[in-house]
N, C-alpha and C positions, 0 to 999 in steps of 0.2 A: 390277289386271292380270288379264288374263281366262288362266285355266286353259289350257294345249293341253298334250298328251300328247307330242304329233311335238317340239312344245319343247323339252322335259324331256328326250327320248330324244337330240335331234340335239344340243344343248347337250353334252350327255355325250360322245357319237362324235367331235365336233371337239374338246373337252377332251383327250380322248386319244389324239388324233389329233397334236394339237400337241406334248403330251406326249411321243410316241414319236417325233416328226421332232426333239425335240430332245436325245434320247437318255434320256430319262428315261420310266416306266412311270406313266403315270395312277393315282394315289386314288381310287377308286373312288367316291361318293355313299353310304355305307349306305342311306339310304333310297330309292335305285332298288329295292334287292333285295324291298323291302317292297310288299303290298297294300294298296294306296290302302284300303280297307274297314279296313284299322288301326287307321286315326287317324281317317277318315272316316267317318259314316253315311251307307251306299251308295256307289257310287262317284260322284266329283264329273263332271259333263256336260262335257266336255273341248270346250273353246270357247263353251260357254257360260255355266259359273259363273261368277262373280266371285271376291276374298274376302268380299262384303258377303252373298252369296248359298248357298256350302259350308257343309256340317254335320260337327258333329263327335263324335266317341265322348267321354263323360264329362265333355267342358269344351271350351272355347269353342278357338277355332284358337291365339288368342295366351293363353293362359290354361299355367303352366308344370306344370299337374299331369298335362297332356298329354305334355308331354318327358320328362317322371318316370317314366312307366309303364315307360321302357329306362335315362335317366340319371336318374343320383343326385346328390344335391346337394353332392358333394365332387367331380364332375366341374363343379363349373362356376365362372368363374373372379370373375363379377361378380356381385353384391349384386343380388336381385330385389327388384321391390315396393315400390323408391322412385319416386319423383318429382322428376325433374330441374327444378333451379329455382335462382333466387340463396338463398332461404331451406337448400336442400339442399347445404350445403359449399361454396357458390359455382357450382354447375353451370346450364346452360343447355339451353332444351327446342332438343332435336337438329332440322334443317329436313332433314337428308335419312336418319335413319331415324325407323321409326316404334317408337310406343307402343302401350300395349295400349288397343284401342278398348273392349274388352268390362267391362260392369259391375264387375266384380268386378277389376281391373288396368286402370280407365282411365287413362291419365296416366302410367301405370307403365314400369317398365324392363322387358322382361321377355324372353324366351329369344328370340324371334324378332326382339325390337328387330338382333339382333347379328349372327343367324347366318339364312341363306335354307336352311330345307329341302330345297329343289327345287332347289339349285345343280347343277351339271353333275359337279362334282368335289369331292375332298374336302382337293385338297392345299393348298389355302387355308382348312384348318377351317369350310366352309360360310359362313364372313364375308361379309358385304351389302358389295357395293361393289369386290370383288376380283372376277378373273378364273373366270367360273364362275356366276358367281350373274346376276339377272338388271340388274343394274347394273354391269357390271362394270369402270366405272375410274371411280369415284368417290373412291377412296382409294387412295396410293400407299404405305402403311405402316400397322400397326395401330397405333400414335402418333397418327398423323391418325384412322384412325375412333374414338380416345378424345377425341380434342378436340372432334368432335363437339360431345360434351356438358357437356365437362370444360374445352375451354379450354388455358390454362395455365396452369389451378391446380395441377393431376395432377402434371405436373411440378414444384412446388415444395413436393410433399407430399412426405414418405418413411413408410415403414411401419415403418421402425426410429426413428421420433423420439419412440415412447412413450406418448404423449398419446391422450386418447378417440379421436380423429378417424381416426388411425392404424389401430387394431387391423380397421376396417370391410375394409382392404384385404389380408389377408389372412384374417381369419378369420368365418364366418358368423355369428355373435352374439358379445358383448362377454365375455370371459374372465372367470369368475368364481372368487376363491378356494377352492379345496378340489372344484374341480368341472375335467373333465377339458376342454380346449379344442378347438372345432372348428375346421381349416383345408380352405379352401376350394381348389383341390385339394391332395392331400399330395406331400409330396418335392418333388423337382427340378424338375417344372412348373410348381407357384407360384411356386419363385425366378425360370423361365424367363421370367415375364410381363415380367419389369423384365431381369432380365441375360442376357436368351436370344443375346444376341450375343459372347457368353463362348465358346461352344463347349467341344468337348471337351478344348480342347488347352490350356482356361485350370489345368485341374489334375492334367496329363501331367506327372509326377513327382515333383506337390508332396504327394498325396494321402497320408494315413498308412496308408491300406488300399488291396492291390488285387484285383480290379479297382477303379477308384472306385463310389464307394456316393453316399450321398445328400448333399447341399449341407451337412445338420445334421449329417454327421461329423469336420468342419472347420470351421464357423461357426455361432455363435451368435447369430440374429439381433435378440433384446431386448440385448445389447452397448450400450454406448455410443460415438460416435463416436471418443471416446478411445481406445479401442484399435481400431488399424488394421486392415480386413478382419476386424472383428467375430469374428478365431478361438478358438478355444475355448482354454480353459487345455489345457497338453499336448499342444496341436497340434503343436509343433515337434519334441519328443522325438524321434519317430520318424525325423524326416528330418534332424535339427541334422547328421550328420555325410555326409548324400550327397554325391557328388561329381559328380553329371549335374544337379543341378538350377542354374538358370537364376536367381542372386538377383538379378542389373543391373536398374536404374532399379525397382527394388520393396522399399515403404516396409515390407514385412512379412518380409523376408528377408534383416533384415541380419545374423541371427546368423551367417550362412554365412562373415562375414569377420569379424565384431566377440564378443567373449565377452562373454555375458549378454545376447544378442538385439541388444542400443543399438548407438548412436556409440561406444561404449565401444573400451576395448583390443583391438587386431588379436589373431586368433586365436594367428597367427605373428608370428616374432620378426621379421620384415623380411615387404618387399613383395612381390617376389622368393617366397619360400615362402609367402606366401598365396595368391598367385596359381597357381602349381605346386600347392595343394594339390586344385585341380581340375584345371587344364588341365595337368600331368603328370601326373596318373593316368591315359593313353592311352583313358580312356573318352569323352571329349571333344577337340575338335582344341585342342593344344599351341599351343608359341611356335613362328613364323615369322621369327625375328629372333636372330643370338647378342646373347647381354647382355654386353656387353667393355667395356674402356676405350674411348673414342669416340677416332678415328683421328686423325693429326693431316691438316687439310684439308678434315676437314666440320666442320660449322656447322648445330650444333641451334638450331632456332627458338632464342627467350627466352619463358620463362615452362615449358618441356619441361622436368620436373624429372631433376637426375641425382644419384644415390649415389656420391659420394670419387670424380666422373670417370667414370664405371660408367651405362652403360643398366641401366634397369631396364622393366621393364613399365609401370609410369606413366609412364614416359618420353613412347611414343607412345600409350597409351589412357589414357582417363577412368577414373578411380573407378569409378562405373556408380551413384553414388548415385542414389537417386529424387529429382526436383526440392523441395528443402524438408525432406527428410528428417532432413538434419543442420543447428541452426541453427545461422548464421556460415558454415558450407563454401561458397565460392567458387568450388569445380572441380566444379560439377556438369557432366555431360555434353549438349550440347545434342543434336538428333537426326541424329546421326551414323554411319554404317553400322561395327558392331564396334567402338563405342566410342573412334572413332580421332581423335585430336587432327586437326584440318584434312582430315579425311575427306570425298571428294566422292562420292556416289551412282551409282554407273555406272563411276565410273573406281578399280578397285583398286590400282593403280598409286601414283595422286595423294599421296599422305601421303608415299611411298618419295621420292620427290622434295624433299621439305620441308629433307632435309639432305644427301642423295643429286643431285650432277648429273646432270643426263638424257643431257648428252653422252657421261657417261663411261660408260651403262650401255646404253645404246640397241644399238649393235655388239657388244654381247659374247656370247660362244654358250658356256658349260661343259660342253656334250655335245662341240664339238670342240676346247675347249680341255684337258679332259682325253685326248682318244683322241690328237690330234696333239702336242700339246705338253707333256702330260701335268703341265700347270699349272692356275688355276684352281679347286683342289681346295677349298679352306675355303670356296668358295661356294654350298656344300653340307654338306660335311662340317665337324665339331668338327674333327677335329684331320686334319690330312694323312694317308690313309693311305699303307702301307708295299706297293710297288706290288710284287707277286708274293707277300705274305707274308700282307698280311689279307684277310679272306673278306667275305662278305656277314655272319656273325653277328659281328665283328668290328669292322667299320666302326662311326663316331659320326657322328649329323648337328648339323645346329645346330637342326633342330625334325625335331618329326614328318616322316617320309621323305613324305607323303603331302600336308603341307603348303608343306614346301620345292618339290615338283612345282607346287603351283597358284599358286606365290608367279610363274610367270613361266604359268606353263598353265594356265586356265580354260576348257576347249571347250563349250559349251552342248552341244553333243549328241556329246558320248564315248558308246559305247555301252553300257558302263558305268554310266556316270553314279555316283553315290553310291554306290549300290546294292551295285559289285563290291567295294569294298575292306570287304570283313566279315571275319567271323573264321570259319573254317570247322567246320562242326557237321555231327551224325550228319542224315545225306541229300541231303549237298551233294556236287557232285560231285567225283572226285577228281582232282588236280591231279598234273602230271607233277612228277617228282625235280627235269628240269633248270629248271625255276618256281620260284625261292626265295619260301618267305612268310617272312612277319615273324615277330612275338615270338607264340608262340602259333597258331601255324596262322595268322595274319591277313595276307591278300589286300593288296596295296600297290600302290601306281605303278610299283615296279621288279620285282615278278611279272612283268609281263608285256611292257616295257619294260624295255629296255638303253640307260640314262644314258650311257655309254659308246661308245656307234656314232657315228660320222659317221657321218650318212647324213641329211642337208639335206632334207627334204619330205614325210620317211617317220613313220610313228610309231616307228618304233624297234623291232619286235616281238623279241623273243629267239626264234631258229630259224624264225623264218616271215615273210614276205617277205606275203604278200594274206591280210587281215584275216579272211575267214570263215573258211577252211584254217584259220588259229590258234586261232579259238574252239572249234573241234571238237576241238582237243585236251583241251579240259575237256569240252564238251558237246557229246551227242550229237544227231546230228540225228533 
């Protein structure tokens, strides 16, 4: 490819050109910022060099002692200095990148096999074949530019399976007893190479330290496949007793229901209180459903399990085992939204029907059933309240106040959204007397909204009647 200047510069400007028309801020190149006299002896004749024809400082263009002189050999994530071949692990020489022409790495992998210097941008890590470089849609994933040369052996390798072959892929020479081991690069980014699709939310409150810290503070990756998610002895300690963390369909957390981590004995004495011992601790959303003797007139699916006549929670949700987890278990969950027996995807509704007629619930309104007829009440509430005598701290529902509202209200765009029903803390703003919160300062569906009002089309506001007027009662414009 013959050198130009106007290339390298204009590449760059539509990189970040595109960049910013799609709301996002361009990676800059680091080696834009740098003198071509660098890396180069003199500068290179810009449309008229070649590669066969550029000179370089200390080593040849493809020669990696060059890339060394700024990167270290723990930033980099592939093996130099072999030779792709069937003899080498099964590999094959790449047809669309290249190898090192020069004496000294002919035939070889080497830094620029992977990564184009002169790319436009850097948010593709300089990778040959992505957007930016000067091939830019040769590859749709860095998967595909490993197969290149790999195939589909790479994939049927793993680096945790022990064996000689293994160790190449993470660490730059073969671990030797009594001598300390080099990994190519450290922490988080070599796990990323293989599990960067994890994100950060794969270890949002499972982590025993926070902020999270590095992959090897919870996994140990010479483990053997035997123990699940490779985690370290004592990993659980810290978290065995949280009540936010998320154990469903995951083979590594079932101490959160079973004692001694296993299939073993439920923590709690019934179903019922294991389940409450998260989703009744109000840190998490509750039951939506009372658990009572089933009425006479409906008609649970078969197979819905029930306690002495009694809903229980597995009544309408799955276990939440991981598939396989426990051998013999038959109720695993299949992929069902909330773990809901006959759960349909888009329709929250659907399940409620399963022993509920649709006729009988389709017309019912509890906002005027209560203000007109002052009936209706247990559709909502535990127990009937005592109309002039109990309050807002008073009353009982049959779930979460904030759940029972989305059991029939779900708006895609409340203004609100999630966001408003928090707990209220120092710098928030403050909230009028006649605004009941909840248990602890926490923001509800009936803050701001009166369950109580007929009034057909409206949101319900308590003392205010046009929706931005009411928000100014908490926030200032």
């Amino acid at each position: 490819m013959i050198l130009t200047r106007t290339w390298f510069r204009l590449t760059a400007s539509l990189a970040a050109a595109v960049a910013l028309a799609a709301g996002a801020e361009a990676r800059p190149n680091p080696h834009a910022a740098i003198e071509c006299s660098y890396c180069h002896h003199g500068n290179p004749r810009f449309g008229v060099d070649t590669r066969e024809t550029v000179e370089f400082w200390l080593a040849e263009g493809d020669e990696p002692q060059l890339c060394e002189r700024c990167h270290t050999p723990e930033q980099n994530l592939h093996p130099l200095g072999v030779s792709p071949g069937p003899d080498h692990l099964g590999t094959r020489r790449p047809e669309r990148l290249p190898l090192g022409v020069t004496e000294a790495v002919r035939d070889q992998v080497v830094c620029t096999s992977c990564h184009d210097v002169h790319a436009s941008g850097a948010d593709w890590h300089l990778l040959r074949g992505f957007p930016g470089s000067s091939q830019p849609n040769l590859f749709s994933s860095w998967q595909e530019l490993c197969r290149e040369c790999h195939g589909a052996t790479l994939e049927k390798r793993s680096p945790h399976a022990g064996d000689d072959r293994s160790c190449a892929l993470c660490h730059s020479s073969k671990p030797q007893a009594g001598q300390p081991a080099t990994v190519n690069p450290r922490g988080r980014k070599l796990c990323q190479f293989c599990h960067g699709q994890l994100g950060d939310r794969h270890y949002k409150e499972l982590g025993p330290t926070a902020p999270p810290e590095d992959c090897m503070v919870c996994h140990e990756p010479h483990l053997g496949k035997d123990r699940p998610g490779r985690l370290r002895d004592g990993y659980f300690d810290p978290i065995r007793d949280r009540v936010t963390i998320n154990p469903h369909r995951r083979r590594t957390l079932c101490f959160a229901c079973h004692g001694g981590g296993t299939s073993g004995p439920l923590r709690e004495a019934g179903s019922v209180a294991l389940c409450q011992r998260c989703h009744g601790s109000g840190s998490i959303p509750g039951m939506s459903h009372p658990l009572a003797t089933v009425s006479k007139g409906i008609a649970v699916p078969a197979g819905w399990p029930l306690e002495n006549g009694k809903l229980t929670c597995l009544t309408c949700h799955f276990a939440g085992h991981a598939p396989g987890a426990v051998p013999g278990w038959t109720d695993e969950p299949p992929n069902t939204p909330h773990l809901l027996r006959g759960g349909v995807a888009g329709d929250r509704a659907a399940v409620c029907f399963r022993c509920h007629a649709r006729n009988q619930w389709a017309g019912r309104n509890p906002h005027r059933e209560a203000a007109v007829e002052r009936s209706g009440c247990t559709q909502c509430h535990e127990r009937r309240p005592v109309w002039g005598t109990d309050r807002a701290d008073t009353v009982t529902f049959v779930a979460d106040i904030n759940i029972v509202c989305l059991a029939c209200h779900n708006p895609p765009e409340h203004p609100g959204s999630f966001r408003h029903t928090v707990t209220l803390g120092e710098g928030m703003p403050e909230v009028p007397e006649f605004l009941p919160l909840g248990t602890g300062r926490r923001i509800t569906c009936a803050t701001c909204h009166n369950p109580h009002l007929d009034t057909p089309g409206s949101p319900r506001l308590r003392a205010g009647k046009e929706s931005t007027a009411f928000c100014t009662r908490c926030h200032k414009l």
